[in-house]
Backbone as XML, in Angstrom:
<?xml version="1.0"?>
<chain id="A" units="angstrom">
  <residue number="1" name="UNK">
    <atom name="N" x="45.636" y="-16.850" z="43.160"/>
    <atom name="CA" x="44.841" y="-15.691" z="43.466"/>
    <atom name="C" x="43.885" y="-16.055" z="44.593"/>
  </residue>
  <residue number="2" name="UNK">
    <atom name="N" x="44.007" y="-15.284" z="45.590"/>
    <atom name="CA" x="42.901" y="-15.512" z="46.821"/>
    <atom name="C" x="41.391" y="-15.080" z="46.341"/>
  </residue>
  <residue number="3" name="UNK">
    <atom name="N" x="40.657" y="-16.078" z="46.835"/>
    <atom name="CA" x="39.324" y="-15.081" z="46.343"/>
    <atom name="C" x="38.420" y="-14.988" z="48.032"/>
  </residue>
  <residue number="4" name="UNK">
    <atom name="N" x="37.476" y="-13.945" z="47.937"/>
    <atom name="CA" x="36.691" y="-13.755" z="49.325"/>
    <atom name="C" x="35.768" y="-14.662" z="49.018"/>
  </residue>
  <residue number="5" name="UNK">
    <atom name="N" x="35.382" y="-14.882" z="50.427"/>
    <atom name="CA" x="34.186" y="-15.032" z="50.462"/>
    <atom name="C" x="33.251" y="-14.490" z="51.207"/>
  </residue>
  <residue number="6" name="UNK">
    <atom name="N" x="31.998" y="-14.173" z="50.383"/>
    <atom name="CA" x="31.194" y="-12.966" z="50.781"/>
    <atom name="C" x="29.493" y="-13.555" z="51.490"/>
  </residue>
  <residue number="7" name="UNK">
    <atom name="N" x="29.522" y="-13.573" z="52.740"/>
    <atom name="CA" x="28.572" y="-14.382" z="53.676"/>
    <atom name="C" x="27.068" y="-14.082" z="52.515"/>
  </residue>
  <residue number="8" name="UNK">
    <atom name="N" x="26.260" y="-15.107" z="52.052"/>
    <atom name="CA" x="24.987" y="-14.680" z="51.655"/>
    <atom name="C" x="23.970" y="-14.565" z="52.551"/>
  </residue>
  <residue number="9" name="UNK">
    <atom name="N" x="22.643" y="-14.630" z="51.660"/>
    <atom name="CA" x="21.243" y="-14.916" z="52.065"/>
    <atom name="C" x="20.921" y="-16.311" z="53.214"/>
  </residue>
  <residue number="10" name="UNK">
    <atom name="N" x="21.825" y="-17.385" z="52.851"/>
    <atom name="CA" x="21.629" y="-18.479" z="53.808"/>
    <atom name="C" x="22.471" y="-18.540" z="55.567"/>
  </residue>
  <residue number="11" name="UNK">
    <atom name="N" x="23.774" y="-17.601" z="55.239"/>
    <atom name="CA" x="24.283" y="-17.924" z="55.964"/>
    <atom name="C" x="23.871" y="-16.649" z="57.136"/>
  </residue>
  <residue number="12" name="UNK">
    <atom name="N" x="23.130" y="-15.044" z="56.700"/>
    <atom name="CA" x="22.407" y="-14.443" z="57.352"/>
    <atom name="C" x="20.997" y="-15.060" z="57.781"/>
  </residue>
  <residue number="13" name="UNK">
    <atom name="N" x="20.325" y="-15.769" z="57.536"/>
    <atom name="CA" x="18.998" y="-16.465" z="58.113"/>
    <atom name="C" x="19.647" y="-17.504" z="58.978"/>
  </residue>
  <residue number="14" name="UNK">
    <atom name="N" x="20.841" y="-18.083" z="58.320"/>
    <atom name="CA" x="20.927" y="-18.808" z="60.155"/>
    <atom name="C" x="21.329" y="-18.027" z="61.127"/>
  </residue>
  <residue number="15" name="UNK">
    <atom name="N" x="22.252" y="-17.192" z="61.005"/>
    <atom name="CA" x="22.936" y="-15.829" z="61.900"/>
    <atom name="C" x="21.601" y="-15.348" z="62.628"/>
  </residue>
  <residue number="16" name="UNK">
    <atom name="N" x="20.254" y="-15.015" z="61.510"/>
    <atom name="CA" x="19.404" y="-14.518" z="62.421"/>
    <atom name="C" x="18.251" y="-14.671" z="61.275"/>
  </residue>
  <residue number="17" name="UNK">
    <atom name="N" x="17.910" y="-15.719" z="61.914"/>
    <atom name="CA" x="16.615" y="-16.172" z="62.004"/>
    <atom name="C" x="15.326" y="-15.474" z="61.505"/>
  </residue>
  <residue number="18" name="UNK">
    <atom name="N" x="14.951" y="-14.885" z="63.054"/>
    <atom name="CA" x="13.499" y="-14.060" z="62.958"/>
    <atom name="C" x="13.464" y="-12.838" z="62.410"/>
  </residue>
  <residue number="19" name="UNK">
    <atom name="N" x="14.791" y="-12.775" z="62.331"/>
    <atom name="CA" x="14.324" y="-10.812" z="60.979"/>
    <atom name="C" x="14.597" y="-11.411" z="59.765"/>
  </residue>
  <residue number="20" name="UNK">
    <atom name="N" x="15.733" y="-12.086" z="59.224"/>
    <atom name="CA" x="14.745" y="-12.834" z="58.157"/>
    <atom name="C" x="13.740" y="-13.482" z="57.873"/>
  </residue>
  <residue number="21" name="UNK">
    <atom name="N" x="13.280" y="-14.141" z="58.461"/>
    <atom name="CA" x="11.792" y="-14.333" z="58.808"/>
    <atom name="C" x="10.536" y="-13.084" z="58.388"/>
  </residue>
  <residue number="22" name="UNK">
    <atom name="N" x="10.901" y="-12.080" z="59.013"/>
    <atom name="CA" x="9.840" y="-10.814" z="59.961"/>
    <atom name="C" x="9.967" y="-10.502" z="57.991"/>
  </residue>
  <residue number="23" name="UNK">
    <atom name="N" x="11.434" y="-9.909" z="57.492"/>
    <atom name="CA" x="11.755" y="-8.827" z="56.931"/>
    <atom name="C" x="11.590" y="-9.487" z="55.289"/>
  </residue>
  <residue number="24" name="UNK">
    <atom name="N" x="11.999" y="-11.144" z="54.796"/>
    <atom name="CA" x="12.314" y="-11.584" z="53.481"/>
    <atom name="C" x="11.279" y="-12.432" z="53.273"/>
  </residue>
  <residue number="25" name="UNK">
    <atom name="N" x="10.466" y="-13.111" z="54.060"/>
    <atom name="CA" x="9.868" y="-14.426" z="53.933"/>
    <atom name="C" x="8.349" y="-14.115" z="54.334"/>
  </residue>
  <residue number="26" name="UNK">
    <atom name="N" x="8.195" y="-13.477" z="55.162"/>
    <atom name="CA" x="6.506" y="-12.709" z="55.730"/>
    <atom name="C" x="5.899" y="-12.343" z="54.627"/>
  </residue>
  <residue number="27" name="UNK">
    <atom name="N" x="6.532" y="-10.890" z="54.008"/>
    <atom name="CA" x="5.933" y="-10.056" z="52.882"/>
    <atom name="C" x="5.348" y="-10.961" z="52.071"/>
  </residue>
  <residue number="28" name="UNK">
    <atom name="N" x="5.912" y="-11.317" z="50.947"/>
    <atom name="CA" x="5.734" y="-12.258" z="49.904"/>
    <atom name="C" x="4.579" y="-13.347" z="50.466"/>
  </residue>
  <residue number="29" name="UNK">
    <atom name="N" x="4.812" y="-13.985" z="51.526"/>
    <atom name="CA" x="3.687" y="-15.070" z="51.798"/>
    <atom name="C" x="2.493" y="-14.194" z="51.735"/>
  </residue>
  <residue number="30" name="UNK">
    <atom name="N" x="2.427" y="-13.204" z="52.639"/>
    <atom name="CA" x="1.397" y="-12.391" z="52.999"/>
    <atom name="C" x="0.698" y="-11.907" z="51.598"/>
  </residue>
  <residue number="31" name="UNK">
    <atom name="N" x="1.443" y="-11.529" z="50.407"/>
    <atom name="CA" x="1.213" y="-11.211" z="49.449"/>
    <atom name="C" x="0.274" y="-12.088" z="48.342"/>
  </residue>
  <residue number="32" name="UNK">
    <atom name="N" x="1.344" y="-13.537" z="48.899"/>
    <atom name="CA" x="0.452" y="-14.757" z="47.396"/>
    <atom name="C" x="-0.862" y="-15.021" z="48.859"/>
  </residue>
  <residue number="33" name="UNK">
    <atom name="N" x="-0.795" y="-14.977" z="49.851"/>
    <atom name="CA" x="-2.162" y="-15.064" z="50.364"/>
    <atom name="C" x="-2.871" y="-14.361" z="50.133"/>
  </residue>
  <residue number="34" name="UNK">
    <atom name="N" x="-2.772" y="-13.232" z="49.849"/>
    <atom name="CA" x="-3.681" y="-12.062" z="49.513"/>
    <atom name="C" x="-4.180" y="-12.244" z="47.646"/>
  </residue>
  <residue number="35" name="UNK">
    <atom name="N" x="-3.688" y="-12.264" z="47.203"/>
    <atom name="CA" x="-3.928" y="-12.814" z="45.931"/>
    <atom name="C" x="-4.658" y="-13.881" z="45.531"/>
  </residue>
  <residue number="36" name="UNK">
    <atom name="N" x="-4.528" y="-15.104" z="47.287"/>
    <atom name="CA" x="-4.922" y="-16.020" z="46.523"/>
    <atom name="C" x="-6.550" y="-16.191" z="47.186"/>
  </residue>
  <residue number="37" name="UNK">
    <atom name="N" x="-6.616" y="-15.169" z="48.497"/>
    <atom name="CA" x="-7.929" y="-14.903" z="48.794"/>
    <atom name="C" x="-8.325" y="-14.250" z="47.651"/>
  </residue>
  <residue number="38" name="UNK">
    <atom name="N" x="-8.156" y="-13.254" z="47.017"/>
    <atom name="CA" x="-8.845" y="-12.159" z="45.900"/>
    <atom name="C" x="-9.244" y="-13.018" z="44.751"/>
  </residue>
  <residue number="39" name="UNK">
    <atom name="N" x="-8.613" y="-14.032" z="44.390"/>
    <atom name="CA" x="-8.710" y="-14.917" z="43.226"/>
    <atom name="C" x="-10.109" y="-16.211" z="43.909"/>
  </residue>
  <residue number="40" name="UNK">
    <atom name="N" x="-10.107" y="-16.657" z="45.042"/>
    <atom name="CA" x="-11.215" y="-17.370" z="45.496"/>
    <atom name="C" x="-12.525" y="-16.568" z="45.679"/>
  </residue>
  <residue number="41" name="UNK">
    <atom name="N" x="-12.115" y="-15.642" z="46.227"/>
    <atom name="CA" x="-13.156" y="-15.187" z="46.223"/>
    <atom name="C" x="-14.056" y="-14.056" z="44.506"/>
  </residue>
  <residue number="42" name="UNK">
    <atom name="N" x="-13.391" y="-14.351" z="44.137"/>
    <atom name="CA" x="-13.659" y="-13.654" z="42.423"/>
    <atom name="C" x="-13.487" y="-12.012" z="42.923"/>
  </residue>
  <residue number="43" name="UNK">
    <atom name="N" x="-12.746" y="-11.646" z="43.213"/>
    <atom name="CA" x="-12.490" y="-9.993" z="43.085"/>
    <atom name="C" x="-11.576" y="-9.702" z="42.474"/>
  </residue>
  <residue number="44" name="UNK">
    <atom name="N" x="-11.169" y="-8.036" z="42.560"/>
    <atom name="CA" x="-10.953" y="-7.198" z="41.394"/>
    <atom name="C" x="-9.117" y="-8.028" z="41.647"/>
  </residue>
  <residue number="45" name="UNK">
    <atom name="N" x="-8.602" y="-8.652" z="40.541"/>
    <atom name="CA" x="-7.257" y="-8.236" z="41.501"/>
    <atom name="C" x="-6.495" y="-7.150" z="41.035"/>
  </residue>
  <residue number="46" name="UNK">
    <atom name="N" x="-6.295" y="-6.102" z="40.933"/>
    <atom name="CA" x="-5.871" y="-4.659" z="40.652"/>
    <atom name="C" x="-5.484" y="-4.470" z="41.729"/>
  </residue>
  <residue number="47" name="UNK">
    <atom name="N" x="-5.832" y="-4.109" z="42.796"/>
    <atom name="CA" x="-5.420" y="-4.010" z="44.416"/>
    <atom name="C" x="-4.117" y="-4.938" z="44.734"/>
  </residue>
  <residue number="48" name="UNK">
    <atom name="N" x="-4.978" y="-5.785" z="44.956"/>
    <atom name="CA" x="-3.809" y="-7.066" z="45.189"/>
    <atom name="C" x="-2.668" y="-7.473" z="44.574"/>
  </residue>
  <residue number="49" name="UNK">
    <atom name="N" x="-3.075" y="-7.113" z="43.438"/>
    <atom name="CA" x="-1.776" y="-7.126" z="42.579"/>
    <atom name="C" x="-0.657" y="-5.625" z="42.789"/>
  </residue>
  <residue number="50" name="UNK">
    <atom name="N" x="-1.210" y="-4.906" z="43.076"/>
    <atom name="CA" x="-0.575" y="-3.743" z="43.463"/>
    <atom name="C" x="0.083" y="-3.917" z="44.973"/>
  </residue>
  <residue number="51" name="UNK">
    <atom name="N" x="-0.323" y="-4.381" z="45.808"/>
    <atom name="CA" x="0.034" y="-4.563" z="47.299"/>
    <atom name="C" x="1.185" y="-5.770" z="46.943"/>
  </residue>
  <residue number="52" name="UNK">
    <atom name="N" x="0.683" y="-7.172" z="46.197"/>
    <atom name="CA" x="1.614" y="-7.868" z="45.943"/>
    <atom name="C" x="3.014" y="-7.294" z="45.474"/>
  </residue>
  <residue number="53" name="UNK">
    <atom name="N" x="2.571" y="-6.392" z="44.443"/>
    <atom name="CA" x="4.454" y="-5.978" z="43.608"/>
    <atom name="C" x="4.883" y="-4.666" z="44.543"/>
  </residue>
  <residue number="54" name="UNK">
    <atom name="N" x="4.135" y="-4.064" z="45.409"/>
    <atom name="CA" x="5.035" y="-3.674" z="46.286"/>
    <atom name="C" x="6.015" y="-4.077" z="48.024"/>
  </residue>
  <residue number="55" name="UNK">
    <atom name="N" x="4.893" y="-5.327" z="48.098"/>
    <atom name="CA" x="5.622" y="-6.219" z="49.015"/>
    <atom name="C" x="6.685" y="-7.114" z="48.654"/>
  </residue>
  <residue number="56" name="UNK">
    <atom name="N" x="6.652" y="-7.739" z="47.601"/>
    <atom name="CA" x="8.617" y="-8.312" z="46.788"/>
    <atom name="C" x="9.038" y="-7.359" z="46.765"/>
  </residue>
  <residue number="57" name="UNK">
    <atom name="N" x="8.478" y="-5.959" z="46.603"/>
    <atom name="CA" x="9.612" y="-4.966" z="46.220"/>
    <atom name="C" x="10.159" y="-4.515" z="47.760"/>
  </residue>
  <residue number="58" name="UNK">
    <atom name="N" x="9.383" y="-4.051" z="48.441"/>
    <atom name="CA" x="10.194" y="-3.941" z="50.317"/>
    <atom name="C" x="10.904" y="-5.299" z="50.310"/>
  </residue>
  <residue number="59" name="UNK">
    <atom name="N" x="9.958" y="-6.376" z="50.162"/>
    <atom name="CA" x="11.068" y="-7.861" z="50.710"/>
    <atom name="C" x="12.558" y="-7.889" z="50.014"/>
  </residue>
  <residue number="60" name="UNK">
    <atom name="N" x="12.413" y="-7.107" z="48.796"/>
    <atom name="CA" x="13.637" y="-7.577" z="48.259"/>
    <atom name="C" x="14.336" y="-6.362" z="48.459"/>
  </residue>
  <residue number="61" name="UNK">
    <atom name="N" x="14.063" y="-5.601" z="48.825"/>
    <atom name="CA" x="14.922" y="-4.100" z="49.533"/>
    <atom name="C" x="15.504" y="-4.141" z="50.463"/>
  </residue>
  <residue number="62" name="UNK">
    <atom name="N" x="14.394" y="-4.663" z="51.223"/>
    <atom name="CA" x="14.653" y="-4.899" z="52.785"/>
    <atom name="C" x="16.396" y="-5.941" z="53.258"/>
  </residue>
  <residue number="63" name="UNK">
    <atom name="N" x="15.775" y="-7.211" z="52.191"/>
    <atom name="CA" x="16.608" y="-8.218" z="52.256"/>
    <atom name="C" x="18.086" y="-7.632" z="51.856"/>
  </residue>
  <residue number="64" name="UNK">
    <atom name="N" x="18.172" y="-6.834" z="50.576"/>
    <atom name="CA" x="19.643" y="-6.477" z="50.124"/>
    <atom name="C" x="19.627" y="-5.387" z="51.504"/>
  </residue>
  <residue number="65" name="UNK">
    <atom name="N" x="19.094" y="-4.832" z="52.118"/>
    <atom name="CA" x="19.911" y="-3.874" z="53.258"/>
    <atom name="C" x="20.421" y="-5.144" z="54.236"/>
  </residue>
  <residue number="66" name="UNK">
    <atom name="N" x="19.680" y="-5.629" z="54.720"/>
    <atom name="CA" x="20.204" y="-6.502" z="55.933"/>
    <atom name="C" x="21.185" y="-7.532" z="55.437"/>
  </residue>
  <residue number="67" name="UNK">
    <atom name="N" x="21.345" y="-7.380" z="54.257"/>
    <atom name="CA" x="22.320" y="-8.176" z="53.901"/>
    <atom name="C" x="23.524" y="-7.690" z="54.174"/>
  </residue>
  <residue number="68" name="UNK">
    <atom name="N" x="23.615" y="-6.303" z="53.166"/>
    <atom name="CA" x="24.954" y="-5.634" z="53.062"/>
    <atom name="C" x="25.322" y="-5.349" z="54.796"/>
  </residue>
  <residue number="69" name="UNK">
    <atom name="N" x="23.982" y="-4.975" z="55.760"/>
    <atom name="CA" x="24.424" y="-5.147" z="57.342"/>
    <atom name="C" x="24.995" y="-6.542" z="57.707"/>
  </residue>
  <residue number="70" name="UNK">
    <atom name="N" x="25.066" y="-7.655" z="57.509"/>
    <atom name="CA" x="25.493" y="-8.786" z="57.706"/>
    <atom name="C" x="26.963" y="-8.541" z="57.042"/>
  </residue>
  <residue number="71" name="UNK">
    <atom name="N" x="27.263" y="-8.239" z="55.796"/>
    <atom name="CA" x="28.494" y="-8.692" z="55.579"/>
    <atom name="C" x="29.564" y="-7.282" z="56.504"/>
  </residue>
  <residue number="72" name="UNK">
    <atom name="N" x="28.642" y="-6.013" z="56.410"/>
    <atom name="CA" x="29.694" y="-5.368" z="57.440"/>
    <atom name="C" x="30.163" y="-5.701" z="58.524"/>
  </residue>
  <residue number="73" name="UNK">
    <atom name="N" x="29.136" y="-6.314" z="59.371"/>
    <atom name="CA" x="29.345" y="-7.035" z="60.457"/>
    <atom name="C" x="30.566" y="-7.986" z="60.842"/>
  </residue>
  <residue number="74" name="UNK">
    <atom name="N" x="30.097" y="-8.962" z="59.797"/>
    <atom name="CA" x="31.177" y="-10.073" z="59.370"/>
    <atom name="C" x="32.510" y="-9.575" z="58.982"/>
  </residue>
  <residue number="75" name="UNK">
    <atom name="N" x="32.767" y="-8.444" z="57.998"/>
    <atom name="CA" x="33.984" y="-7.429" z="58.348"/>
    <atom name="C" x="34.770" y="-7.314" z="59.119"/>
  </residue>
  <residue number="76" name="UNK">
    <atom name="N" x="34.094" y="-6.490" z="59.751"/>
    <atom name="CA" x="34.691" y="-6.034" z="60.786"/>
    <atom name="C" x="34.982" y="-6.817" z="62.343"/>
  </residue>
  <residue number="77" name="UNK">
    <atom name="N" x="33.448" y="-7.899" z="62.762"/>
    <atom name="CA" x="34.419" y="-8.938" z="63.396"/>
    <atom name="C" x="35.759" y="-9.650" z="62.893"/>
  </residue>
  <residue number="78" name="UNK">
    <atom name="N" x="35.978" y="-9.640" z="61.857"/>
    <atom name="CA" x="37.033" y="-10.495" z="61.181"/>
    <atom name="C" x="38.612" y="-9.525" z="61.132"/>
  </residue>
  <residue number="79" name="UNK">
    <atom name="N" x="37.698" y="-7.904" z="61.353"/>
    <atom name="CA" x="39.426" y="-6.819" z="61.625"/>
    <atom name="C" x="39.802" y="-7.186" z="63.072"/>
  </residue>
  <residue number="80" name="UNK">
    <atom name="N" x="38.522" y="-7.372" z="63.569"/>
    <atom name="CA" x="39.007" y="-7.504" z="65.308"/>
    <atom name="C" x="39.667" y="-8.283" z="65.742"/>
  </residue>
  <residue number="81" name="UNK">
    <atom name="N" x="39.314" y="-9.392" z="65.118"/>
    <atom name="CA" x="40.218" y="-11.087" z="65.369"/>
    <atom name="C" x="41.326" y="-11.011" z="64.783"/>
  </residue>
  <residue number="82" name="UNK">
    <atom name="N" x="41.504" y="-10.005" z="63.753"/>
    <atom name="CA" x="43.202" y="-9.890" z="63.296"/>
    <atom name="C" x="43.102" y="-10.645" z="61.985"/>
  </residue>
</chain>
């Protein structure tokens, strides 16, 4: 039985770099920084925690779109080459 293989998460960040970068890896940092200013500095974290679970939630949205764009890609170069 043949099985596919279906390009992931690693092999789109080497393909391209800086929008994984911009789009999977930014958010989330940006997020535990923000959290981890709110926590040094003794504030509310209600906010932050709210900005945090909606930035994994774009990062990880974001990431499954540009993904499923990577493997179309990979597709369809692969009808062209025959």
């Amino acid at each position: 039985m043949a099985t596919r293989s279906r390009p992931g998460v690693v092999e789109m960040a080497t393909a391209h770099p800086i929008r994984t970068g911009i789009y999977s890896i930014l958010p989330p940092l940006t997020a535990v920084a923000l959290l981890a200013i709110s926590f040094v500095h003794g504030a509310s974290l209600w906010f932050p925690g709210a900005f945090a679970t909606g930035m994994f939630a774009f990062a990880a949205v974001v990431t499954r779109h540009h993904l499923a764009l990577f493997r179309i890609a990979r597709i369809e170069e692969s009808l062209r080459r025959g």
